[in-house]
C-alpha positions as CSV (number, residue, x, y, z in Angstrom):
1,X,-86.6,75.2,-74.7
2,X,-84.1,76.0,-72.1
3,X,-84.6,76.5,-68.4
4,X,-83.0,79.4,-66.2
5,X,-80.9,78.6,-63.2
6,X,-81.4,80.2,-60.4
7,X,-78.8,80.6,-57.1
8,X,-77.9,77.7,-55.3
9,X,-80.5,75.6,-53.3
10,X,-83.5,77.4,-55.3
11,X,-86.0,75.8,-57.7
12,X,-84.2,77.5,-60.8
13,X,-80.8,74.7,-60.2
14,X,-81.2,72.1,-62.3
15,X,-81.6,68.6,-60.9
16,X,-78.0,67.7,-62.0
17,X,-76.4,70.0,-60.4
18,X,-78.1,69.1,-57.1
19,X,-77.2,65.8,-57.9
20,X,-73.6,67.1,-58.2
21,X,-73.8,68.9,-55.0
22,X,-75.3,65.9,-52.6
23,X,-72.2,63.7,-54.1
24,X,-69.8,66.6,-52.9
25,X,-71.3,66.9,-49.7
26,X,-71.5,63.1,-48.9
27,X,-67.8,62.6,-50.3
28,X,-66.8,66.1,-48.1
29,X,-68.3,64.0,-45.2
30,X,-65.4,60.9,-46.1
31,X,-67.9,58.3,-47.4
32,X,-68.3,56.6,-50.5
33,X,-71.9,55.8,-52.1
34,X,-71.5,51.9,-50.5
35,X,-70.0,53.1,-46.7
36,X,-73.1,55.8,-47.0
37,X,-75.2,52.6,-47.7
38,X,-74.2,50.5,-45.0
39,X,-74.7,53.5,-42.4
40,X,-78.1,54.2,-43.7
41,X,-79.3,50.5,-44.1
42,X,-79.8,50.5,-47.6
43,X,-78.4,49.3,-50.8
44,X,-75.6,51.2,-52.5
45,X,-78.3,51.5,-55.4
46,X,-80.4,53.4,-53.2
47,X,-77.6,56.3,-52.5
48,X,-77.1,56.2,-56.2
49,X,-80.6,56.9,-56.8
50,X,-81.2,59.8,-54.2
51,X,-78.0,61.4,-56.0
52,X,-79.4,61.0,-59.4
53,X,-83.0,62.0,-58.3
54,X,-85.0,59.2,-59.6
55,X,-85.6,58.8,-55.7
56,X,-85.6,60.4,-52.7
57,X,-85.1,59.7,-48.7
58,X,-87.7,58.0,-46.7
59,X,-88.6,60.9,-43.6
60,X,-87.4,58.6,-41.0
61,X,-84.2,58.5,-43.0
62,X,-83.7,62.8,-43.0
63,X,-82.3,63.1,-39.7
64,X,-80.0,60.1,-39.6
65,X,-78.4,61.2,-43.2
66,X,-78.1,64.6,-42.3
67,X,-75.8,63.4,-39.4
68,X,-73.6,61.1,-41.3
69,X,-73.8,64.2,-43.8
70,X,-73.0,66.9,-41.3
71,X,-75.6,69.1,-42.8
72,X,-78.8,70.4,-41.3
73,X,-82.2,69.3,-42.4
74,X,-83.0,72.3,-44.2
75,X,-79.5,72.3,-46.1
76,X,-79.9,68.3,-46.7
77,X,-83.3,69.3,-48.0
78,X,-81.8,71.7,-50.2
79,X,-78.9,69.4,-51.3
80,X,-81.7,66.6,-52.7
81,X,-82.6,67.1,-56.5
82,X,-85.9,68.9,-56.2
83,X,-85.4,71.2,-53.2
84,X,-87.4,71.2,-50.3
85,X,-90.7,70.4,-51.6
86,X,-89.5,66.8,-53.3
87,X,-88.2,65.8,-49.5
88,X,-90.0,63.8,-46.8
89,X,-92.1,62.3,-48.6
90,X,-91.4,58.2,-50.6
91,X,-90.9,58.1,-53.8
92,X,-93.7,56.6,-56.0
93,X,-93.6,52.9,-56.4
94,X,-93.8,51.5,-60.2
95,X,-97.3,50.1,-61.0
96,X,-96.2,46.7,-61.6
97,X,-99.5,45.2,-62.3
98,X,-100.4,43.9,-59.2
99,X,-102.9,45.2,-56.9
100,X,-100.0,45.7,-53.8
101,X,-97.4,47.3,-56.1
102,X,-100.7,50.0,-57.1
103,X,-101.7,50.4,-53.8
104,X,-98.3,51.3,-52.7
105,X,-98.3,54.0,-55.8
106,X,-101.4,55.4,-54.6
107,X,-100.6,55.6,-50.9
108,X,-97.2,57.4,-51.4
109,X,-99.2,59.8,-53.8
110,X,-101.7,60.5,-50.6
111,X,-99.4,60.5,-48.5
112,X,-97.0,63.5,-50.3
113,X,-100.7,65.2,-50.2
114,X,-101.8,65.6,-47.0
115,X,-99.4,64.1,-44.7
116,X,-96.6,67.1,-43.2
117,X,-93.1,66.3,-43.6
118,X,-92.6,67.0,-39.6
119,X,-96.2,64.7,-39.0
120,X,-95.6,61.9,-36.2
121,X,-97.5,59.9,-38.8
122,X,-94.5,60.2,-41.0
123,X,-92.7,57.5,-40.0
124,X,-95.0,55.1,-40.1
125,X,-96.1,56.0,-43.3
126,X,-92.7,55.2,-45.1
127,X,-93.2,51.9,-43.1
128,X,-96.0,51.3,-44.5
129,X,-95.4,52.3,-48.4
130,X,-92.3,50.4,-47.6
131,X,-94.5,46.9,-47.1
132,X,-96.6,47.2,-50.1
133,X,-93.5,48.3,-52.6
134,X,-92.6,44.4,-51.6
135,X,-93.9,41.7,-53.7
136,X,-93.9,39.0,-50.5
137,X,-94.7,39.2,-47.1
138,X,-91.5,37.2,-46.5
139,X,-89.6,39.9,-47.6
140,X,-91.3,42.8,-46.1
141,X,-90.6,40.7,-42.4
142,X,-86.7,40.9,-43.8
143,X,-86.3,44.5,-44.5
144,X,-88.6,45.6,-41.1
145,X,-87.4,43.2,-38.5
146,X,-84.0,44.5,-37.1
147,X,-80.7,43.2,-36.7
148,X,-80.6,41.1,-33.5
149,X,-77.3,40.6,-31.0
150,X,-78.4,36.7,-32.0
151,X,-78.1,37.5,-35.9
152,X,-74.6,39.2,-35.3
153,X,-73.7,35.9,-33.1
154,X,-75.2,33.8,-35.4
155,X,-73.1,35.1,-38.4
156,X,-69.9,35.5,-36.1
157,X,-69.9,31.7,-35.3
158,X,-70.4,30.7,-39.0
159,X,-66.9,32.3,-39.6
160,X,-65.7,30.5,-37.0
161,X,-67.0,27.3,-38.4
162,X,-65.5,28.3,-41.7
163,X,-62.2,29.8,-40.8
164,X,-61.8,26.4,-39.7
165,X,-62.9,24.5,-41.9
166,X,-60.5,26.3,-44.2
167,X,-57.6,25.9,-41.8
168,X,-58.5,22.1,-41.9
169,X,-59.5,21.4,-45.6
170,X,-58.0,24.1,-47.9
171,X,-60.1,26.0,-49.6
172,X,-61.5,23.9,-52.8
173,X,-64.0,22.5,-50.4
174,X,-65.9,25.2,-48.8
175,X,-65.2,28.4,-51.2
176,X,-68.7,28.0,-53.0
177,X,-70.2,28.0,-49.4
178,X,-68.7,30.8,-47.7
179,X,-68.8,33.0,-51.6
180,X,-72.9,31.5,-51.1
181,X,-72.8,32.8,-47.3
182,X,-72.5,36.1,-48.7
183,X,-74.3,37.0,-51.5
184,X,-77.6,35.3,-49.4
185,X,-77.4,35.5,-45.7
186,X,-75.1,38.5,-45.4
187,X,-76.2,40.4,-48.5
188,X,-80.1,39.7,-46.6
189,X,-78.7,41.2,-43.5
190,X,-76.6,44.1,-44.9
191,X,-80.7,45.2,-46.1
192,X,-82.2,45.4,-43.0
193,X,-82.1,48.0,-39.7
194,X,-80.3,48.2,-37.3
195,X,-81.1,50.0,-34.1
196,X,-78.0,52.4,-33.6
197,X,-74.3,52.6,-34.8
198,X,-72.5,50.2,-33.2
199,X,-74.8,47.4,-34.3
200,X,-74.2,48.9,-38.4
201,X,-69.8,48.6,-37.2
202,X,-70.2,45.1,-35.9
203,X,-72.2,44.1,-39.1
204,X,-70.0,46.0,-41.2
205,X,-66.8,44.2,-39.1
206,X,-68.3,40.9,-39.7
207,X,-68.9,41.0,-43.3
208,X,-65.2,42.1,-44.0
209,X,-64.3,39.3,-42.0
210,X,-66.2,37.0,-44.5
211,X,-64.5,38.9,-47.3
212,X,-61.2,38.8,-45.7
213,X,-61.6,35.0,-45.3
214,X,-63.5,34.8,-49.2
215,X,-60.5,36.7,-50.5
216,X,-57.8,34.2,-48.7
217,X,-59.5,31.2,-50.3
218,X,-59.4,32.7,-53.7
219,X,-55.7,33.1,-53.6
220,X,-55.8,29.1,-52.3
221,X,-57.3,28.3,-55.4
222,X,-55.4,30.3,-57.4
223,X,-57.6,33.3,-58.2
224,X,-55.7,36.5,-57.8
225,X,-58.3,38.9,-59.8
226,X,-61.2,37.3,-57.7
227,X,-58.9,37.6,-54.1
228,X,-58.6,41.4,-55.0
229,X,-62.5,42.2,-55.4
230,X,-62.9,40.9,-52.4
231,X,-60.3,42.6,-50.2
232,X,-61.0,45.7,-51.9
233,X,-64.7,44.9,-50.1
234,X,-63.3,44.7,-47.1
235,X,-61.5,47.4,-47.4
236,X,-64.7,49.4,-48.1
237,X,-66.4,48.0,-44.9
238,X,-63.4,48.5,-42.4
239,X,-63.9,52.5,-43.5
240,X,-67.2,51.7,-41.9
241,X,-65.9,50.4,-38.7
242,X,-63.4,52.8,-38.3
243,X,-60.8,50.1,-37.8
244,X,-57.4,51.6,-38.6
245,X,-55.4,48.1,-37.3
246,X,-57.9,46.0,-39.2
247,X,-57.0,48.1,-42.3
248,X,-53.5,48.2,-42.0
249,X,-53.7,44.7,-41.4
250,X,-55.6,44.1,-44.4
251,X,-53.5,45.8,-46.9
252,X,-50.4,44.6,-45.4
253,X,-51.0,40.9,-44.5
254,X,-53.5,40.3,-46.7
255,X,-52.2,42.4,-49.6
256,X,-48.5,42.0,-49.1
257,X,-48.8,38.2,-49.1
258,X,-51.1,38.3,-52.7
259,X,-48.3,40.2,-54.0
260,X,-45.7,38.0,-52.8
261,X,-47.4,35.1,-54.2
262,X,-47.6,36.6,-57.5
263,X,-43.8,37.5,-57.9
264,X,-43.9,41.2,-56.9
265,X,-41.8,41.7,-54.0
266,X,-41.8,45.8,-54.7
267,X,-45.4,45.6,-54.7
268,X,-45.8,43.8,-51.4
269,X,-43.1,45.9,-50.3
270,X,-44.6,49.1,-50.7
271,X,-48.3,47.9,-49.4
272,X,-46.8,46.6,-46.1
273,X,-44.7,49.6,-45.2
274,X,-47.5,52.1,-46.1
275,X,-49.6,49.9,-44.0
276,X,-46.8,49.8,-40.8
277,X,-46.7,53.6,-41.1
278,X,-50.3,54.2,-41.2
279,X,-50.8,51.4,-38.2
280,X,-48.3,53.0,-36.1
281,X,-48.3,52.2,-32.4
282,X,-51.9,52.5,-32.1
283,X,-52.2,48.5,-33.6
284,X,-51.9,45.9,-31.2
285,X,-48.4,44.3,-30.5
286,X,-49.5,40.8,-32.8
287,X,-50.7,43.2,-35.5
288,X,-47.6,45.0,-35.6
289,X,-46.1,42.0,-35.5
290,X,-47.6,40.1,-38.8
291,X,-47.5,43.3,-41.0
292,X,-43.6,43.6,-39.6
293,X,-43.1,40.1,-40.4
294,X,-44.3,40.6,-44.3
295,X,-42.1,43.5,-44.5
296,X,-39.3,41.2,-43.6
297,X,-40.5,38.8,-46.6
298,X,-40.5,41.5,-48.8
299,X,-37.0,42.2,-48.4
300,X,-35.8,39.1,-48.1
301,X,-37.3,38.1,-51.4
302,X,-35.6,41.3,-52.9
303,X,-32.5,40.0,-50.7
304,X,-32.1,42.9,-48.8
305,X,-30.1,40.8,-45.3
306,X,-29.6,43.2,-43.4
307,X,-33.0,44.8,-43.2
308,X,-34.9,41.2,-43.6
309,X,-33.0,40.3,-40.3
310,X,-33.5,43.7,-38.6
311,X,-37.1,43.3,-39.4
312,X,-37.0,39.8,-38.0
313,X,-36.0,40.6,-34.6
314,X,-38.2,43.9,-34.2
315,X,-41.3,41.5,-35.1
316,X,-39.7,38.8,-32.3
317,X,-39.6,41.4,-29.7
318,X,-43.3,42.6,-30.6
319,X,-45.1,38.7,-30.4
320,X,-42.6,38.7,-27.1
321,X,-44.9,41.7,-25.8
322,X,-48.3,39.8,-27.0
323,X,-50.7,38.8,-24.3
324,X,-53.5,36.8,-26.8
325,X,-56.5,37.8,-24.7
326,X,-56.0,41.2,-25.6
327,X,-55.9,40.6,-29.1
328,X,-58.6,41.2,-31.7
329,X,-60.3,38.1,-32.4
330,X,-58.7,38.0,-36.2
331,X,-54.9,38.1,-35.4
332,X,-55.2,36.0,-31.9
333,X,-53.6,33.1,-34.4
334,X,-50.5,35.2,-34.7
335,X,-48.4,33.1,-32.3
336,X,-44.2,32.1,-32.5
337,X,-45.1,29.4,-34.8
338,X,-47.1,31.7,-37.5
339,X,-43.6,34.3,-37.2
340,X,-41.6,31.1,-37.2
341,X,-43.1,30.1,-40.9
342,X,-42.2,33.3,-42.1
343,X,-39.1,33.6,-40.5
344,X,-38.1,30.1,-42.2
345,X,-39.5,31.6,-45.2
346,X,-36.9,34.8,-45.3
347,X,-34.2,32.7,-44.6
348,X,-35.1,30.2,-47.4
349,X,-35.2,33.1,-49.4
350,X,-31.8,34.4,-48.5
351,X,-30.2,31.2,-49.0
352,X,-29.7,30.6,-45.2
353,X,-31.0,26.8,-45.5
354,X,-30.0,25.7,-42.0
355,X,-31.2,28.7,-40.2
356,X,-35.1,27.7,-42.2
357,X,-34.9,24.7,-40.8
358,X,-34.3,25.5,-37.2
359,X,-37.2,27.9,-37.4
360,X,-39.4,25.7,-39.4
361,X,-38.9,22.6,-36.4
362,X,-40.7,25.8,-34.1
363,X,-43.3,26.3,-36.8
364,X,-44.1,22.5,-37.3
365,X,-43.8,21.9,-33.3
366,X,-46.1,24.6,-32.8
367,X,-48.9,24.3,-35.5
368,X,-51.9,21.8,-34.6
369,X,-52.6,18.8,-36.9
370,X,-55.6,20.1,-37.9
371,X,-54.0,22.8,-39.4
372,X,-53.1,20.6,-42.5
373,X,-52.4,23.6,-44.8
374,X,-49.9,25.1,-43.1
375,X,-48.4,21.7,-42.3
376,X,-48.0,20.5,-46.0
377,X,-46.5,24.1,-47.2
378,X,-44.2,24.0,-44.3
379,X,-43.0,20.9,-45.4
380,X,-42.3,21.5,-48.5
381,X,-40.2,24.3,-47.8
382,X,-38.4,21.8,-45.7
383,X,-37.9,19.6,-48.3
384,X,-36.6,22.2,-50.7
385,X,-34.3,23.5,-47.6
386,X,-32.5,20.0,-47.5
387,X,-32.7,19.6,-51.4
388,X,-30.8,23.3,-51.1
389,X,-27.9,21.1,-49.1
390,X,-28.1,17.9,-51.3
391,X,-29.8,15.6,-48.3
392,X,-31.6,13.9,-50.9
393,X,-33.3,11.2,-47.8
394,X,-34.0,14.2,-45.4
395,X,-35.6,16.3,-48.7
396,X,-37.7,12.9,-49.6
397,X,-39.0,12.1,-46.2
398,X,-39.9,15.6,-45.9
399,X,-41.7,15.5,-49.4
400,X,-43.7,12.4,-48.5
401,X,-45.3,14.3,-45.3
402,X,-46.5,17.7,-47.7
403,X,-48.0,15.5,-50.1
404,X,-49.6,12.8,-47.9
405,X,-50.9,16.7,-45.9
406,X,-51.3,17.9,-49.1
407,X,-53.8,15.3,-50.1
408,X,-55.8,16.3,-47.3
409,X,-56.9,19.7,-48.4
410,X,-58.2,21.1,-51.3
411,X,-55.2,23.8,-51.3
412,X,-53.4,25.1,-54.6
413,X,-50.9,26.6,-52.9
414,X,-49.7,23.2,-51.4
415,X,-49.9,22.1,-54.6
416,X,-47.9,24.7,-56.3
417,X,-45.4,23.8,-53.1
418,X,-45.4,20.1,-54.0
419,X,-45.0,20.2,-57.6
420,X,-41.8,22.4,-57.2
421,X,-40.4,20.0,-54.9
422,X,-41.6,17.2,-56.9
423,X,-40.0,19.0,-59.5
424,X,-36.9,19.4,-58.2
425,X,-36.4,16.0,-57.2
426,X,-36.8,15.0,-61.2
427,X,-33.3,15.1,-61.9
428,X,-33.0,12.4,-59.4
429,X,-35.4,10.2,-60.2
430,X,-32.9,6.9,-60.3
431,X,-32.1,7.7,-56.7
432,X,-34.8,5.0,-55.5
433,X,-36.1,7.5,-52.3
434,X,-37.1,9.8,-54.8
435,X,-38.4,7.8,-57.4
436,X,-41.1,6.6,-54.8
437,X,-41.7,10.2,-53.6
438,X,-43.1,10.9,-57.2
439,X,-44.6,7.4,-57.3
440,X,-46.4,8.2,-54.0
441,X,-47.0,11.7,-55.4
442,X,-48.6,10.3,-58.5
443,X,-51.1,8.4,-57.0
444,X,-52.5,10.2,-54.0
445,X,-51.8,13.9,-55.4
446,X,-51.8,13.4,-59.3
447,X,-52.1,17.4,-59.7
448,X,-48.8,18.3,-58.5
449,X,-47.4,15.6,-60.4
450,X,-48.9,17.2,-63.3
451,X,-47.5,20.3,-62.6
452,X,-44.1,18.7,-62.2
453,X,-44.1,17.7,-64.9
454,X,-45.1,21.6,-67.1
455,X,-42.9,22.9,-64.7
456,X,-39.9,20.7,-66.5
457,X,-41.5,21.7,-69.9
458,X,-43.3,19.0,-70.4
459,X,-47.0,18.5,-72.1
């Protein structure tokens, strides 16, 4: 049998094609099915669904998406699979078995019956139909109560807590708990309302922030694939705040750095310039700063001198401008000894051994104790800078301090930094200063001995 279709927005259109047509409108409106989510309070499941037409919008929900949509409620009714006459009303509830899954199947039946789309009652019917779809009163409390200022504050200061535990340990220690963090706690608050827009940006804000900090661990540990998922998260959510710096930030910093890690220079490159061009001077003077500052690693990796040190200075005059107050929150660590590091890292990388190490004094002079990370990679590179000039007793005192602050943290990178200096320093092994150093290595970090050893081609 087959089925005529009429003009557009009549009951003759097939429910495909008004599937097709919601999509178009809500991509036409610059969101994608999981920013339309987070706006709207639901799950990216739920979008999915009223595009498909196996469900359709709650009435309290009409005038909000039509908004975000930029449609009126007659055309969003018209956009919905169904037409006007399968909108307002919530969608029928499975009969699971239970007597509260069938009551919620017989209410929503009732209510599409007699209650109008445009009834004050309508509102608080969805609410209702809403509590019995749930199997547990726990959960109905969870999807009705709204997001608090205290939730937000809450959540804000357990990425604190974990930003610096991070900072402190590495992150072998606490990745389970923050990856745990957000697929329960978060993922539970991403569900429920929120009582206007700004609340859904600072929510929004605050789980990239987790994602950002997720992603960062998983590069630590040495999980590329599993870093990308969850910047490209981030990502998502930062459409959702509207956050152009944040973005920029994101794709450069972020980004640039993953790609520098995993040999691809170009790569990193291209991300961080795209990401300086988009940020233009609308980004805050540290912002600009760090994404200027991975440029300049970029090219200095591809040993482009000249614009690695022209890079260098524009990012020195930028931090020069910085007043840390006015900073966002997530780049107020962006201080002289962060663009020191990379500095020293661009002149390692150009071959300018003596220059790192002047910069690297700054970084190291600058940089707390409990930031034990960046203290054991920064002295590694010191050690490979005076390895670089054949100080063997400089490059072995400097060793000893990034394993003893390598031992500290549960960090692959310092690891991978170790074991290349420990590496290295193979070839002198009868030189008694180093034979200690991998003595000393061996026994408090016996992982970057181990990969001192495959990285000489051993078993």
């Amino acid at each position: 049998m087959t089925c005529a279709v009429g003009a557009p927005g009549t009951l003759g259109e097939s429910a495909m094609a008004r599937w097709g047509r919601l999509a178009v409108q809500r991509r036409a409106a610059g969101y994608t099915q999981e920013q339309l989510a987070a706006l709207m309070d639901v799950d990216r499941t739920t979008v999915h669904r009223w595009e498909k037409g196996t469900a359709t919008p709650q009435p309290w929900q009409m005038p909000k998406l039509a908004r975000l949509l930029k449609v009126s409620a007659a055309e969003l009714r018209s956009l919905l699979p169904g037409g006007s006459d399968a909108v307002g009303g919530p969608a029928a509830v499975p009969e699971k078995g239970d007597g509260r899954a069938q009551a919620a199947n017989q209410f929503s039946r009732g209510e599409q019956e007699v209650t109008p789309v445009r009834s004050p009652l309508a509102q608080v019917s969805g609410l209702v139909v809403d509590w019995l779809s749930i199997s547990s009163p726990t959960e109905a409390t969870a999807l009705v109560l709204p997001v608090t200022e205290s939730d937000l504050g809450a959540a804000e200061g357990m990425l604190d807590l974990f930003r610096q535990l991070d900072h402190t340990h590495g992150a072998r220690q606490y990745q389970r708990q923050v990856s745990s963090y957000i697929d329960n706690e978060l993922e539970a608050l991403l569900r429920r309302p929120v009582a206007d827009e700004s609340v859904a940006r600072r929510r929004a804000g605050l789980t990239a922030g987790f994602c950002e900090l997720a992603g960062y661990q998983a590069v630590d540990t040495g999980n590329p694939d599993q870093a990308q998922a969850y910047y490209r998260r981030a990502l998502t959510l930062t459409a959702v705040t509207n956050d152009q710096a944040y973005s920029a930030y994101l794709v450069a910093v972020n980004l640039g750095h993953l790609a520098l890690h995993c040999g691809e220079p170009e790569t990193a490159l291209r991300w961080a310039a795209s990401a300086q061009a988009a940020a233009g001077t609308a980004a805050s003077p540290a912002t600009r700063a760090a994404i200027t500052a991975v440029v300049a690693r970029a090219n200095a990796r591809m040993r482009r001198e000249a614009e690695a040190t022209e890079l260098i200075i524009q990012a020195e005059k930028l931090l020069d401008t910085v007043d840390h107050q006015d900073e966002p929150t997530w780049i107020r660590y962006f201080n002289h000894a962060y663009l020191a590091d990379e500095v020293a890292h661009c002149l390692h990388d150009l071959g300018r051994a003596p220059a790192a190490r002047s910069q690297l004094a700054e970084a190291l002079s600058g940089v707390g104790e409990d930031r034990v990370r960046r203290r054991a990679i920064d002295a590694a590179l010191l050690a490979a800078t005076w390895l670089r000039t054949r100080d063997l007793d400089r490059a072995c005192a400097a060793g000893r301090d990034a394993v003893a602050y390598a031992a500290r943290t549960g960090s692959g990178r310092c690891v991978e930094r170790v074991a290349g200096v420990l590496a290295d320093l193979r070839v002198h092994v009868d030189y008694a200063p180093a034979r200690e150093l991998c003595e000393f290595a061996r026994a408090v970090l016996p992982e970057a001995d181990d990969m001192a050893v495959k990285l000489l081609g051993g078993s």
